[in-house]
Each structure stands twice: as structure tokens, then as C-alpha cells.
FINU-95420 format. One record per residue (C-alpha): x negated, y, z; residue in one letter. Coordinates in nm, 4 decimals, always signed. Layout:
<recs>
<rec><xx>X</xx><yy>Y</yy><zz>Z</zz><res>A</res></rec>
...
</recs>
This chain:
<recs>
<rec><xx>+5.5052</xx><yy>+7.1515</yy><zz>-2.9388</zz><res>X</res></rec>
<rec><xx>+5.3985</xx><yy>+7.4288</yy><zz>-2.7383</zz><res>X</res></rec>
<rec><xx>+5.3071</xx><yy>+7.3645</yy><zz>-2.3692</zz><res>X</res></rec>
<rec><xx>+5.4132</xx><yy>+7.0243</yy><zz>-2.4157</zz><res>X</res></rec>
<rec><xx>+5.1174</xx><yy>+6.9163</yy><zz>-2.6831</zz><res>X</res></rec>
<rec><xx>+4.9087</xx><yy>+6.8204</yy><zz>-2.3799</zz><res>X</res></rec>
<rec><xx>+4.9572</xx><yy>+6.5413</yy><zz>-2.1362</zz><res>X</res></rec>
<rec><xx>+4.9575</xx><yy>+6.6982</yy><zz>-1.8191</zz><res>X</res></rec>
<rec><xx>+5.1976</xx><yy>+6.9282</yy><zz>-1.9008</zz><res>X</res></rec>
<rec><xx>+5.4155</xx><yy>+6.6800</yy><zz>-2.0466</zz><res>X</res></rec>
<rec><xx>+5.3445</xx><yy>+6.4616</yy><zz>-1.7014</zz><res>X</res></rec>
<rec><xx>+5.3922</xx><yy>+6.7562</yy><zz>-1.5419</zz><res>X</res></rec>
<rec><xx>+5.8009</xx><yy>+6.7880</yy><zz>-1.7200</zz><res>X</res></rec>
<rec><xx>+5.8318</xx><yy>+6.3759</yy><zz>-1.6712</zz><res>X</res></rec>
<rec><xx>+5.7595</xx><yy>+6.4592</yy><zz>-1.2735</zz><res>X</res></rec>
<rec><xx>+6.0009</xx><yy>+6.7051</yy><zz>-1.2303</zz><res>X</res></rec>
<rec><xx>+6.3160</xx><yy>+6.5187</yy><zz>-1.4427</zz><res>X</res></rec>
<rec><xx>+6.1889</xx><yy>+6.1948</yy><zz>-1.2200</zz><res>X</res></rec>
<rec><xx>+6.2260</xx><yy>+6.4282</yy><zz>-0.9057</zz><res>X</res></rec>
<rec><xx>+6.6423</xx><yy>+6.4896</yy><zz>-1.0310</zz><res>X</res></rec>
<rec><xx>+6.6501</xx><yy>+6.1141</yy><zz>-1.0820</zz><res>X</res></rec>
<rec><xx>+6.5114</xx><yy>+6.0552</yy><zz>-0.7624</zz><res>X</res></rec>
<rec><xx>+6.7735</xx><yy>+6.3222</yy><zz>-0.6156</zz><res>X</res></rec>
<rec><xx>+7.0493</xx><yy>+6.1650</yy><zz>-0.7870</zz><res>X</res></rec>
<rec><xx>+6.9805</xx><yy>+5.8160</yy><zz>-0.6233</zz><res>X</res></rec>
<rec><xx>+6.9563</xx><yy>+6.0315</yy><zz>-0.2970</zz><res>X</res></rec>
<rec><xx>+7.3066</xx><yy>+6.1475</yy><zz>-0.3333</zz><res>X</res></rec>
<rec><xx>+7.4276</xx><yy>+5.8278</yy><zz>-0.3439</zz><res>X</res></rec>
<rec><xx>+7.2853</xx><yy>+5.7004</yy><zz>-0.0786</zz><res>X</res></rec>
<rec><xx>+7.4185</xx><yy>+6.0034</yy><zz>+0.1665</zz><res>X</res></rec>
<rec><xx>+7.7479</xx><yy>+5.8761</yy><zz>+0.0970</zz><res>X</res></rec>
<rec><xx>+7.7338</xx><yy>+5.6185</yy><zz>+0.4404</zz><res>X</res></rec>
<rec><xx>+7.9966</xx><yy>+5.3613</yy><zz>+0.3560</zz><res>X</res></rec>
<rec><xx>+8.0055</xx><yy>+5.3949</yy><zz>-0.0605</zz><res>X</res></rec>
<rec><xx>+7.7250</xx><yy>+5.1246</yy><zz>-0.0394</zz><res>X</res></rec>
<rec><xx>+7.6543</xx><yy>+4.7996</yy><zz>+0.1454</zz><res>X</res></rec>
<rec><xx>+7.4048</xx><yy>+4.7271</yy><zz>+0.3513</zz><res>X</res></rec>
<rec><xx>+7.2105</xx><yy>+4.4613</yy><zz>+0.0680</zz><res>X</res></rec>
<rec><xx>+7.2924</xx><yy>+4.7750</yy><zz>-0.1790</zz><res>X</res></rec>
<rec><xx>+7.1998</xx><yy>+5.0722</yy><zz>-0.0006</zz><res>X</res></rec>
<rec><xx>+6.8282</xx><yy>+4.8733</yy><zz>+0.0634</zz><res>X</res></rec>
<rec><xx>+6.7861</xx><yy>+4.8020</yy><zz>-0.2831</zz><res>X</res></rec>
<rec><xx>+6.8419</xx><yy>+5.1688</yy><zz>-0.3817</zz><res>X</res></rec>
<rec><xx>+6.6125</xx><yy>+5.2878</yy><zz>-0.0792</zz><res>X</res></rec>
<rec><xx>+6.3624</xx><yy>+5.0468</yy><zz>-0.2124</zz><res>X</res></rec>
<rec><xx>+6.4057</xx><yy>+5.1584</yy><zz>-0.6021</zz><res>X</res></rec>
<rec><xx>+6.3773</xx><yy>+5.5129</yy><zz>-0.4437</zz><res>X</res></rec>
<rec><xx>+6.0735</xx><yy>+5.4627</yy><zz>-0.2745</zz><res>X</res></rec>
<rec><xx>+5.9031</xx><yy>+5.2904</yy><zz>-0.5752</zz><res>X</res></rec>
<rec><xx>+6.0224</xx><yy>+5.6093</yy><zz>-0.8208</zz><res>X</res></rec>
<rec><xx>+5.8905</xx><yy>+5.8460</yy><zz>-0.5245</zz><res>X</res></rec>
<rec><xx>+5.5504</xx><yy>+5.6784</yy><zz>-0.5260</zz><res>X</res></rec>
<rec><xx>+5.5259</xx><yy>+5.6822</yy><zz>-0.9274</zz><res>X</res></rec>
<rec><xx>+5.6606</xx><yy>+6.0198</yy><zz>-0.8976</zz><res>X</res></rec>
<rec><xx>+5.4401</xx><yy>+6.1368</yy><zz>-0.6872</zz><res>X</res></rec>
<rec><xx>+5.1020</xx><yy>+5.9973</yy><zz>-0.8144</zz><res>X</res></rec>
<rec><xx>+5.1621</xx><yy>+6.1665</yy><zz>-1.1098</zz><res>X</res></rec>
<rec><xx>+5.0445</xx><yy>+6.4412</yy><zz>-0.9387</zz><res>X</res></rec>
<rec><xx>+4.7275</xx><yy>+6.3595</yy><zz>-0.9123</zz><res>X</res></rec>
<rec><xx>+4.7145</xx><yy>+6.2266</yy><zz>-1.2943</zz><res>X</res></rec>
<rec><xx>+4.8124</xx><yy>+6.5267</yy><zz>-1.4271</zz><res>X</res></rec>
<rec><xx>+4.5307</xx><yy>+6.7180</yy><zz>-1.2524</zz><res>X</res></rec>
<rec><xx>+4.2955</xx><yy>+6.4813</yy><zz>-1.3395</zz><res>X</res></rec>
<rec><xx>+4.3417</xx><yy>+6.4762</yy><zz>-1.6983</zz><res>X</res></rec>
<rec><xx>+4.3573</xx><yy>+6.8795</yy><zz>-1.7282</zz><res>X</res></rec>
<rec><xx>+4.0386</xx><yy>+6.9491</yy><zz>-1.5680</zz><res>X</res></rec>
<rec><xx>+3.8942</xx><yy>+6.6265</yy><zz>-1.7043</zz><res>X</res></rec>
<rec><xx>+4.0194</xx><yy>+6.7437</yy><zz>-2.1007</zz><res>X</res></rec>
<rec><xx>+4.0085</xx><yy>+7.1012</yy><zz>-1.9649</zz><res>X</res></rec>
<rec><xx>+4.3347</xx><yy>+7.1526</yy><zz>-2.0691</zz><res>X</res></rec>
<rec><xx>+4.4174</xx><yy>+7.3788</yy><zz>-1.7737</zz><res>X</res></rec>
<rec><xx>+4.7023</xx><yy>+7.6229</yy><zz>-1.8852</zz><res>X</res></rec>
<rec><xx>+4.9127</xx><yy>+7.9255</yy><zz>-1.7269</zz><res>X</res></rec>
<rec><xx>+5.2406</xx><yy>+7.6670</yy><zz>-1.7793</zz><res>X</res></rec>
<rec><xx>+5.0824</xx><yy>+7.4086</yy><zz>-1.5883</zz><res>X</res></rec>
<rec><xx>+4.9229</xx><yy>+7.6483</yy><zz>-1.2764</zz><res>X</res></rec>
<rec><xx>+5.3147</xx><yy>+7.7501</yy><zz>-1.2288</zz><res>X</res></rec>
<rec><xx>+5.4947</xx><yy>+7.4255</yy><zz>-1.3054</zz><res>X</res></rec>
<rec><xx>+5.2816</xx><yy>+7.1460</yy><zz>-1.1107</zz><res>X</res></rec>
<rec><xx>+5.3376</xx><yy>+7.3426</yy><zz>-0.7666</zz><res>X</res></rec>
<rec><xx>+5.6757</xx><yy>+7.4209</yy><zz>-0.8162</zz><res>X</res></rec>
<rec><xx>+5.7347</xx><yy>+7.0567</yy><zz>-0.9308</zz><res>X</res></rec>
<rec><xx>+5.5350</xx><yy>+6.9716</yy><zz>-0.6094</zz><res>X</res></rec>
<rec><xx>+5.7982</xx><yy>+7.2056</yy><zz>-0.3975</zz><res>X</res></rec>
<rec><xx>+6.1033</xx><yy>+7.0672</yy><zz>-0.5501</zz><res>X</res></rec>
<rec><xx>+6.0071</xx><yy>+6.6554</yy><zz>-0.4800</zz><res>X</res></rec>
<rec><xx>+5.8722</xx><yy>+6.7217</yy><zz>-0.1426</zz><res>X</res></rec>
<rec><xx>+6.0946</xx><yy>+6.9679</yy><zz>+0.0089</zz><res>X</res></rec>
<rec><xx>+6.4009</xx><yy>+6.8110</yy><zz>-0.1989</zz><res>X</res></rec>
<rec><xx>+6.3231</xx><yy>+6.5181</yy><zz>-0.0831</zz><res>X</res></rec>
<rec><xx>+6.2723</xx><yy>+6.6208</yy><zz>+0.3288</zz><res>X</res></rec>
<rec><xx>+6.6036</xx><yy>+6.8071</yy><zz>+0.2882</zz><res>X</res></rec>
<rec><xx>+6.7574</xx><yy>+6.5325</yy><zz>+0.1978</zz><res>X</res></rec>
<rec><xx>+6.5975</xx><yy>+6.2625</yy><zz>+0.4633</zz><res>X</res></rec>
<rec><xx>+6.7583</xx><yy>+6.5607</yy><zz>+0.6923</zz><res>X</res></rec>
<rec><xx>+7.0896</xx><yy>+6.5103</yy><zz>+0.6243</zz><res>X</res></rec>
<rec><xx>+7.1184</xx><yy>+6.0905</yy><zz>+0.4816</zz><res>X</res></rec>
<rec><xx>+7.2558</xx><yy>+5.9455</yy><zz>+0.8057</zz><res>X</res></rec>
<rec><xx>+6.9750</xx><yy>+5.7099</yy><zz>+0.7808</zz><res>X</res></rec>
<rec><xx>+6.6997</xx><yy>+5.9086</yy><zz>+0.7535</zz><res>X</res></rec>
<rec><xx>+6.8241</xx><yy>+6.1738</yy><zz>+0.9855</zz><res>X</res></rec>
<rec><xx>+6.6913</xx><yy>+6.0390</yy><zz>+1.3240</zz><res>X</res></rec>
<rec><xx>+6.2945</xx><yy>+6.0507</yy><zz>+1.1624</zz><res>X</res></rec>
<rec><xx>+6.3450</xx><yy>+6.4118</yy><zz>+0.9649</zz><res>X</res></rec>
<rec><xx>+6.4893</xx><yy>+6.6702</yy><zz>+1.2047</zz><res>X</res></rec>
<rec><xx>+6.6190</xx><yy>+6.9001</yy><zz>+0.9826</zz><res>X</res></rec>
<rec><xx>+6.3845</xx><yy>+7.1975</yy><zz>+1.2151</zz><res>X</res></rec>
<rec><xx>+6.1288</xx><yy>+7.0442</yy><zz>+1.0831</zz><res>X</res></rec>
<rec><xx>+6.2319</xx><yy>+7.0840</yy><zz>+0.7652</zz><res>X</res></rec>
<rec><xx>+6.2901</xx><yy>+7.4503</yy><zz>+0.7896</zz><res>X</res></rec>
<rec><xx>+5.9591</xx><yy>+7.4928</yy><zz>+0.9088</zz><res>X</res></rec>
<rec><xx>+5.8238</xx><yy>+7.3858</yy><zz>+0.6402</zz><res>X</res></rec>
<rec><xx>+6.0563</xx><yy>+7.5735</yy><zz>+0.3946</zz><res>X</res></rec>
<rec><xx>+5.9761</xx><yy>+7.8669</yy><zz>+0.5843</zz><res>X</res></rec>
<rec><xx>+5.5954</xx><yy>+7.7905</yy><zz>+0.5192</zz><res>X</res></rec>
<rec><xx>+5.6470</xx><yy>+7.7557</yy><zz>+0.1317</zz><res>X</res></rec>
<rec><xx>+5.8494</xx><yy>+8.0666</yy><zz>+0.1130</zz><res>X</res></rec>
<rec><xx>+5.5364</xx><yy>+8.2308</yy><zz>+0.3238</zz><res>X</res></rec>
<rec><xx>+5.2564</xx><yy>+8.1309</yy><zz>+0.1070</zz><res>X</res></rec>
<rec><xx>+5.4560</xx><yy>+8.1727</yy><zz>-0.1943</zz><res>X</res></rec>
<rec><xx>+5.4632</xx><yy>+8.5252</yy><zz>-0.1152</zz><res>X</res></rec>
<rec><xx>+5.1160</xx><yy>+8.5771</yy><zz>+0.0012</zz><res>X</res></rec>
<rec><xx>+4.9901</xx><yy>+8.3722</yy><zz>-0.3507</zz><res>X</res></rec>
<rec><xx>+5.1864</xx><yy>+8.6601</yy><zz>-0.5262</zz><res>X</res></rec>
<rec><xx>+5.0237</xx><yy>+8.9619</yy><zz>-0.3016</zz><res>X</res></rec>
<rec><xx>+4.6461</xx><yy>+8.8259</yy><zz>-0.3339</zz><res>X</res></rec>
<rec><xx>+4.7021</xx><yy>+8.7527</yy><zz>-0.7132</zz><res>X</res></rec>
<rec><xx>+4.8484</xx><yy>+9.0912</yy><zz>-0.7718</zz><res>X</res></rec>
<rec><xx>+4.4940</xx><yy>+9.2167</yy><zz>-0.6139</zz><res>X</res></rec>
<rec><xx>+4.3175</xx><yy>+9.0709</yy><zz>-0.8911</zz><res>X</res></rec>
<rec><xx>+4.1762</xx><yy>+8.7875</yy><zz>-0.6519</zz><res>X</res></rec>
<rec><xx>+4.2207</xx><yy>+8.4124</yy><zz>-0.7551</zz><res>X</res></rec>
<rec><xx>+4.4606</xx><yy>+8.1812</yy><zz>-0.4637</zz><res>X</res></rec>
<rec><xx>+4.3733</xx><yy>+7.8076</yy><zz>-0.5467</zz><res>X</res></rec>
<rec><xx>+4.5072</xx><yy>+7.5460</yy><zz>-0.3583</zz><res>X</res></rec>
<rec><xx>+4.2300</xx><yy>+7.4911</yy><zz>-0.0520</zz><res>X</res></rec>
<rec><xx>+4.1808</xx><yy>+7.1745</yy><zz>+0.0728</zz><res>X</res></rec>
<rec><xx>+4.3985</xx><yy>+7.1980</yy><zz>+0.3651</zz><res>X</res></rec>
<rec><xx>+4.6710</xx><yy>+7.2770</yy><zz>+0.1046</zz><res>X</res></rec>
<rec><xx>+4.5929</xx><yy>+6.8806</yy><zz>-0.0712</zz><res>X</res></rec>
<rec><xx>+4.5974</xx><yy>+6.7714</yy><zz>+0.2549</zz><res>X</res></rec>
<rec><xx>+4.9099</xx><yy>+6.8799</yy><zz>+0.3782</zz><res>X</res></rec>
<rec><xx>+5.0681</xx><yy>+6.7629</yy><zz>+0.0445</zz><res>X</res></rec>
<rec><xx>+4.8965</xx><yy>+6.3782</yy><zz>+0.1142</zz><res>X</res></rec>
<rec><xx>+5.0714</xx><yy>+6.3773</yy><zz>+0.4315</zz><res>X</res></rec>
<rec><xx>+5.4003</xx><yy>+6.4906</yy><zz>+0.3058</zz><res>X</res></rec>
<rec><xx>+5.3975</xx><yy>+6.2791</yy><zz>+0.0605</zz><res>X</res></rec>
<rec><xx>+5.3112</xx><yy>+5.9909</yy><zz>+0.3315</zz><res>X</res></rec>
<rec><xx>+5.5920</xx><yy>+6.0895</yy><zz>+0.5837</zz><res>X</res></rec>
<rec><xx>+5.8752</xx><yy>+6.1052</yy><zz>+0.2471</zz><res>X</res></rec>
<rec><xx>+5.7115</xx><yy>+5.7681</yy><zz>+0.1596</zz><res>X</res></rec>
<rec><xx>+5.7225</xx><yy>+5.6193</yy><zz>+0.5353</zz><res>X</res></rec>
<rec><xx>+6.0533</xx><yy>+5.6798</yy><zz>+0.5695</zz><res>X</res></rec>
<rec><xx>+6.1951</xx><yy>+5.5462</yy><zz>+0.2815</zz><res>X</res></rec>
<rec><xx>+5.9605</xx><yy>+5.2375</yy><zz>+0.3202</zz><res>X</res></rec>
<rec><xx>+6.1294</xx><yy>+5.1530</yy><zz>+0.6567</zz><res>X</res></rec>
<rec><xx>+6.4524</xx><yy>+5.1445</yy><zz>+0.5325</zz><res>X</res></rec>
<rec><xx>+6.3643</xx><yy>+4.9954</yy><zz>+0.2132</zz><res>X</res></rec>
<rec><xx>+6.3439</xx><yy>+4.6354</yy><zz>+0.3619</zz><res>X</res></rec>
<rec><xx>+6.4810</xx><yy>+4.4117</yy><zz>+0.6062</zz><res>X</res></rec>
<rec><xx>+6.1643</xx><yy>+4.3737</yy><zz>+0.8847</zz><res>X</res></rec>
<rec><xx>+6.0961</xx><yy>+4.1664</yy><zz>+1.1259</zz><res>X</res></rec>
<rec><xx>+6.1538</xx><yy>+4.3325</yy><zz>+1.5267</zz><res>X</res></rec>
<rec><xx>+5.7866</xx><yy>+4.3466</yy><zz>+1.5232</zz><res>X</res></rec>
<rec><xx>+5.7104</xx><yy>+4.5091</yy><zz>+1.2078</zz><res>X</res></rec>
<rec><xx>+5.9900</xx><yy>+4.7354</yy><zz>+1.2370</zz><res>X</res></rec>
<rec><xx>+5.8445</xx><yy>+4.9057</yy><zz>+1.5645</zz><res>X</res></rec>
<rec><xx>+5.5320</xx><yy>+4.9190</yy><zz>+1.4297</zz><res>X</res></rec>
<rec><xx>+5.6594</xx><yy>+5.1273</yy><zz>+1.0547</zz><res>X</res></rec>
<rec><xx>+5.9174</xx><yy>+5.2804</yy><zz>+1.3149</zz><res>X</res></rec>
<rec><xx>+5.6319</xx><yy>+5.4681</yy><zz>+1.4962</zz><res>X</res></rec>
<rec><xx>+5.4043</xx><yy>+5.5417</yy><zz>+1.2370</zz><res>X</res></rec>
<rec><xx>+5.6764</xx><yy>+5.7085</yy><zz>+1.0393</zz><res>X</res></rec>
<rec><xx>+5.7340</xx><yy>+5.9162</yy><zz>+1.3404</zz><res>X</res></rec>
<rec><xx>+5.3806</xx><yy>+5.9877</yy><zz>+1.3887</zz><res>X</res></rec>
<rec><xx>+5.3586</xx><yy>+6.0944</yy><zz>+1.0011</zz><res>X</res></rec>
<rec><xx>+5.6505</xx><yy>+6.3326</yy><zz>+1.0228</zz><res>X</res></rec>
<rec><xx>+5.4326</xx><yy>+6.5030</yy><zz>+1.3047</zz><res>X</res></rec>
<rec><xx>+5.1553</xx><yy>+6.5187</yy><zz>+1.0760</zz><res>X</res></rec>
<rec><xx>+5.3523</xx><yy>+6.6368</yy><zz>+0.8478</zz><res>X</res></rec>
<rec><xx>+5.4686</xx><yy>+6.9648</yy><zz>+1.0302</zz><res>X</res></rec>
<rec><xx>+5.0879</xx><yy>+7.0056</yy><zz>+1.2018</zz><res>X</res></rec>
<rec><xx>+4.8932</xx><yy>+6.9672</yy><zz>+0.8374</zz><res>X</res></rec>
<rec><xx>+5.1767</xx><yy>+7.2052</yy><zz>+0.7464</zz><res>X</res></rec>
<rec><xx>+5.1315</xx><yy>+7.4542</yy><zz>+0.9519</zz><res>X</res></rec>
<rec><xx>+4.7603</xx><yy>+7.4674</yy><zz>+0.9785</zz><res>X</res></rec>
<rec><xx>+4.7594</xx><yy>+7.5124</yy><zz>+0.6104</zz><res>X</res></rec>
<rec><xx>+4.9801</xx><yy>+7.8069</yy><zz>+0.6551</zz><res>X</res></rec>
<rec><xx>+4.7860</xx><yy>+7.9634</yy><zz>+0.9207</zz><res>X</res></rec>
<rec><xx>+4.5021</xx><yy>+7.8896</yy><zz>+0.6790</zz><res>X</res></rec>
<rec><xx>+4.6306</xx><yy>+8.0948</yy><zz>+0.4237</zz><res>X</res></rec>
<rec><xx>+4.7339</xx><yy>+8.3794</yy><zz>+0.6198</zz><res>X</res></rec>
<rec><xx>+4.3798</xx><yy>+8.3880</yy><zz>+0.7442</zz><res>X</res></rec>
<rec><xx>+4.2470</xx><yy>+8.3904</yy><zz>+0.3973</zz><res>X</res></rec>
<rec><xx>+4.5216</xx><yy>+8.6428</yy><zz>+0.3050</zz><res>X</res></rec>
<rec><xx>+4.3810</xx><yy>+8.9036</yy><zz>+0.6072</zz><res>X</res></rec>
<rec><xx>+4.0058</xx><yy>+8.8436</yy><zz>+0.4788</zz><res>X</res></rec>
<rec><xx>+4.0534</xx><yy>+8.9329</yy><zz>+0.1171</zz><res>X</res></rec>
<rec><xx>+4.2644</xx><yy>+9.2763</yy><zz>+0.2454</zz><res>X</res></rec>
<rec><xx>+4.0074</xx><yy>+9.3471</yy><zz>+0.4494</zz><res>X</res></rec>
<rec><xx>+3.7190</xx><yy>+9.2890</yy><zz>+0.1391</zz><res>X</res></rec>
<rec><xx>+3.9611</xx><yy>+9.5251</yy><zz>-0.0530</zz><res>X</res></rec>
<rec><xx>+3.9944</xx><yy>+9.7903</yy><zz>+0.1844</zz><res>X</res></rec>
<rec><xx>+3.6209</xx><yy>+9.7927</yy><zz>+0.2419</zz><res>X</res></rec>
<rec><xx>+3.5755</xx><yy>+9.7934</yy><zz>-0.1909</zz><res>X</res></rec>
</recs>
């Protein structure tokens, strides 16, 4: 079997076909009048229950490959990349559903992109030094908040609320989003910082 004779990976392969799914369901759902209103909220609540099994698998997968210590040069690639593709699949599309648009501005979303694409290429540079780039903590913790703020939206617009409650999910989604580009950002600036340090170890070596 491969890469696929160990359970993370293979959690790691049932994450990313669940993040097309997912996609799929998204598609549908951009299409403003193809649903009604009882329809499109039980799609946005099937699509928030598949993005929080989805994206706990995340954390399963890791668990059981450092737990087994079946850590493998498939999985190091794949589980960030799968990461990449829910999260920023999923805030691309918030951008652009007419009702997600007014929490995701799709700036936002570049930002983050742009962040990705950043330490994407700095991973590459400090690897091809011979120096190791793990995920830091502010890394987990800007992928916990993403993974909030894609949740939080889809969980206000997965139900029919009360006023009350709907002000109160309302803001915090908006306060999440915020989160979401601050934790991303610092993490960035993070890893440029990191970046300049192990240069400057090199240059000294």
C-alpha cells in the first residue's frame, strides 16, 4: 500500500477528498437563488458539520504519527498542503458566496494567500540550508483561529437564531475573522524573523 499502509496518511488522503466534498457543497450554495432559504440552511449546516470533522482530522492524524511514530516525508508535505487547500479554499469561497461575503472581505483573504505563498517560500530557502522549518506554535495558532473564523461563519448561517443570539454569533464571527488576519500575520512576521536569524547563523558558520 505504500504511503497509505498507515493511518495518518490515509486520514491525511480522507481530509483532503472531504475538503473537494466540502467545496462541492460550496459551489452550490454560491449559486443565490438555485436553493431556498430551508435548503440553503440545511446545506450550510451539513457544511459546517463536514468542515468540523474535516478539520479535526487534523489534529488526529498528528496525533497518531508521532504517537505510532509513523512520521513520513508523504505526510510532512501532504498534511500542510491539505491544511492550505480547506482553509484558504474555504475563505475564498466565504469571499465570494453572497452570504458569507459581508464577514470574509475578500482583502483579507489575499492577505492571507499572500502569507502562505511567503512562508511557503521561506520553508523552501531555510530547508535548502540544511536547517529544519517546523510549524512553531504561532503557526498552530493561527491555523485554530482559521479554522474558528471558517467555522463561525458557517455556524451563523447554518441556523435560524433568535435576534438575540444572532447579534451575539454576528459579532463574534466578526471578531474571529480579525483574529484570523492578526494570528495570521504575526505568524508570518514570525517566520520571517526566524528566516533572518538562521541567515545570519549561516553567514557567521
Amino acid at each position: 500500500m505504500g504511503v497509505f499502509q498507515y493511518w495518518p496518511n490515509r486520514i491525511t488522503a480522507i481530509r483532503f477528498v472531504g475538503a473537494l466534498v466540502l467545496f462541492a457543497l460550496f459551489h452550490v450554495l454560491s449559486e443565490e437563488s438555485a436553493t431556498s432559504i430551508d435548503q440553503r440552511r440545511g446545506l450550510v449546516a451539513l457544511s459546517f458539520w463536514m468542515f468540523v470533522v474535516i478539520a479535526a482530522t487534523d489534529f488526529l492524524d498528528g496525533y497518531l504519527a508521532r504517537r505510532d511514530q509513523h512520521v513520513s516525508d508523504f505526510g510532512r508535505i501532504a498534511d500542510p498542503f491539505t491544511d492550505k487547500v480547506l482553509i484558504l479554499g474555504s475563505l475564498i469561497f466565504a469571499a465570494v458566496m453572497p452570504w458569507t461575503r459581508p464577514w470574509v472581505p475578500a482583502w483579507i483573504v489575499v492577505v492571507i494567500l499572500a502569507r502562505e505563498l511567503l512562508v511557503t517560500g521561506l520553508r523552501g530557502y531555510v530547508e535548502k540550508l540544511g536547517v529544519e522549518f517546523p510549524a512553531d506554535r504561532w503557526g498552530k495558532i493561527k491555523m485554530i483561529v482559521q479554522c474558528m473564523a471558517v467555522g463561525g461563519v458557517l455556524w451563523l448561517e447554518a441556523y435560524a437564531w433568535p435576534e438575540a443570539w444572532y447579534r451575539f454569533w454576528s459579532t463574534l464571527t466578526h471578531v474571529l475573522v480579525w483574529a484570523t488576519l492578526i494570528s495570521t500575520v504575526g505568524s508570518g512576521i514570525n517566520y520571517v524573523v526566524h528566516t533572518q536569524r538562521v541567515v545570519g547563523r549561516k553567514s557567521v558558520d
